[in-house]
N, C-alpha and C positions, 0 to 999 in steps of 0.2 A: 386496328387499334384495340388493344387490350388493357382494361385498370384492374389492377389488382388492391383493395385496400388491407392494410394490416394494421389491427390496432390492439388494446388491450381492455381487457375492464378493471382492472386497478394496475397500481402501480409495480413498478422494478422486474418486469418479464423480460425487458430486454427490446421493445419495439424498435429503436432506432438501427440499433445493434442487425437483427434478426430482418428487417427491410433491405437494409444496405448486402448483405450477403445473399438474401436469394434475388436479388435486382443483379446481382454478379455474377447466379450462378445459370440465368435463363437463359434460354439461348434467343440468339437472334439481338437485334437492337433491343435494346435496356434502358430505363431511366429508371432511377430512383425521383419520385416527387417527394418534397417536404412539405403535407398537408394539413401537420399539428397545430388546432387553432390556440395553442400552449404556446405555440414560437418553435422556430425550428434550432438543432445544434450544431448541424454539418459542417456549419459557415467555422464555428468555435472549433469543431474537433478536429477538422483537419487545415485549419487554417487559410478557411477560402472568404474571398470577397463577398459581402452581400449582393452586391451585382458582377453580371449579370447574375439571373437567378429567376424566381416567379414573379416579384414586381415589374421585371422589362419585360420578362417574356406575356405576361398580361396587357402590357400597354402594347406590343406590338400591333395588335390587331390580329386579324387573321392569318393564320402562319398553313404552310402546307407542306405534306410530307416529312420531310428531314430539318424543318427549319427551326424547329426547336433547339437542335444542337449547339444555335449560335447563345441561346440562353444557360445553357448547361456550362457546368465547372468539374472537373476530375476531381473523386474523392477516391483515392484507391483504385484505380480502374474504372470506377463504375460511372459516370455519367448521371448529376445530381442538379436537380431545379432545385437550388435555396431558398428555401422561405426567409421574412422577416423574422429574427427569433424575440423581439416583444412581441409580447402575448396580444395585443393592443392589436398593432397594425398587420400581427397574424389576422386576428378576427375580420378586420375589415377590410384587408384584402379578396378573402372569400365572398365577402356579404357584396363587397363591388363591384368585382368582376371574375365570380366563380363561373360564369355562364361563358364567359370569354375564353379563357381558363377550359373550359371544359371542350368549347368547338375547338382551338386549337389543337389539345390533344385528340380530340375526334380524327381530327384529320390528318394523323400520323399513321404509319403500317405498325409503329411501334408496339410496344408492353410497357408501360407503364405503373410501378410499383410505390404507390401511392403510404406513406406513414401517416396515419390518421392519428394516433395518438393514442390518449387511452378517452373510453366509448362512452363520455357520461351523455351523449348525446347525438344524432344523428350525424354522421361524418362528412366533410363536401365531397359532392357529387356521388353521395350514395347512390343514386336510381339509374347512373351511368356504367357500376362496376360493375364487371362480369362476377367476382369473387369478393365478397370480406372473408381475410382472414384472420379469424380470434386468436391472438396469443393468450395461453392461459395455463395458469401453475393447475396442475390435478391435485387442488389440493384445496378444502371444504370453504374456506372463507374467499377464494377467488369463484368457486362453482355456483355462490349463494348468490353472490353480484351477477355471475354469468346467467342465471333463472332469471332474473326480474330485468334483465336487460335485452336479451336475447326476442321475446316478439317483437318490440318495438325494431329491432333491426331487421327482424324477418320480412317485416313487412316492406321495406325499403331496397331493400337488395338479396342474393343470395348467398348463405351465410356458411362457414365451414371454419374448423376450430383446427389450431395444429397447437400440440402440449408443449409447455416450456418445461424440459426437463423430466424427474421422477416426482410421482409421488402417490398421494394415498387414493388413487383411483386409476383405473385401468382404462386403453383407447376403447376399450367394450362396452365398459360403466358408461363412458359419456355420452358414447355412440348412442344408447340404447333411450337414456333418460332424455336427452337430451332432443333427440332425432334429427341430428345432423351427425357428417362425417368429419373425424378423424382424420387429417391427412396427412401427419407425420407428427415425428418426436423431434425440437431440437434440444444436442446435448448441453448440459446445463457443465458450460466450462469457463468459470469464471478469468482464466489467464487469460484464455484467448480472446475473452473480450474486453479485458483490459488492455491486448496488442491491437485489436483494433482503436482504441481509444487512444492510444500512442504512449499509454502508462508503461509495458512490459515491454522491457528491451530484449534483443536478443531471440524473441519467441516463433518459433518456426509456425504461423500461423495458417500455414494454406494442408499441413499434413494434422492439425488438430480436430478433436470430435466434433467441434464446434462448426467448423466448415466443411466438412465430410456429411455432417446431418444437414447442412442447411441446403447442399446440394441434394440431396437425398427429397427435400421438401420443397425443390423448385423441381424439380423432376415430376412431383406428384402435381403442384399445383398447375402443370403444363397441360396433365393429360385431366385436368379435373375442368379449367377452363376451355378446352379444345372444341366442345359443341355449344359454349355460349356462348349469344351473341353480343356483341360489344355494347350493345344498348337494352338489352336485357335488365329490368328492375322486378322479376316476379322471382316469388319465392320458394324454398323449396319444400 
């Protein structure tokens, strides 16, 4: 078992977006988790049931190996735990049974690609991820949240930043101030993720920059995760 968390430190990077494409483009079995203590949308945007989802797959009890799957819903290919999307019974689902929640996934061969949301605060089951990955615009007023939020994360898990898009700083710049790594660019292409959303008709979505890069950044995050261990909480 592998967790990957992907979250943001302010708003409109594209988190839910940018989770569900590299949970698509990993190899091996895949889930996407909806871990935002904001409510999840997956249920809205592609028009799936609240159940099953994380409320049953929590109450199950102990699950083993593959048996997650029976809680999972197809969103596009990819294999998705629904969270509750009020913000309400997001919260206190985790507060009840994130430890549940957590041994079940434990005990998958799975990868696990966990949407945390955006990071005003410790994420569930930060000290289980192998990886957080920061979505973040290069760009001054996302980098200034990213300074005053970033020990606090450090300390909980180990942290690694992938850039939403262009802009006024370089994967060097961040690399260096920062001292975490850079693991890739995704392209900043608004069609295609309005074809994810189901807004753009017509839109040849699997040959766009948008999924070309997000492959590109599950690629990295494969070989970034490869030597840590599932239950690894120290930092880097």
């Amino acid at each position: 078992m592998k967790l990957i968390g992907l979250g943001s430190v302010r708003g409109a990077p594209g988190v839910t977006t940018s989770a569900h494409l590299i949970a698509g483009a990993l190899t091996g079995p895949t889930a996407l988790v909806e871990a935002d203590r904001s409510g999840g949308v997956m249920a809205v945007r592609y028009g799936l049931g609240r159940e099953p989802g994380l409320t049953t797959f929590a109450a199950a009890g102990a699950l083993r190996d593959d048996e997650w799957r029976e809680h999972a819903q197809d969103a596009g290919g990819v294999p998705v735990l629904v969270g509750p999307d009020a913000p309400d019974n997001a919260r206190s689902l985790w507060v009840r049974a994130g430890e549940r929640i957590s041994r079940s996934l434990e005990a998958s061969d799975a990868t696990f690609v966990l949407d945390v949301g955006r990071l005003d605060e410790e994420p569930p089951l930060a000290r289980q991820l192998s990886l957080l990955v920061i979505l973040v615009r290069p760009v001054a007023e996302h980098l200034v949240t990213l300074s005053h939020l970033l020990p606090a994360l450090r300390r909980s898990c180990r942290v690694a930043l992938v850039l939403a898009g262009p802009g006024e700083y370089r994967r060097s710049d961040l690399e260096s101030t920062f001292g975490v790594d850079v693991i890739g660019t995704l392209a900043r292409d608004p069609r295609a993720a309005e074809a994810l959303c189901g807004t753009a008709v017509g839109f040849a979505i699997g040959r766009s920059r948008l999924v070309r890069s997000a492959s590109e950044v599950a690629d990295a995050l494969e070989a970034a995760v490869m030597w840590v261990p599932a239950s690894s909480g120290s930092t880097s």
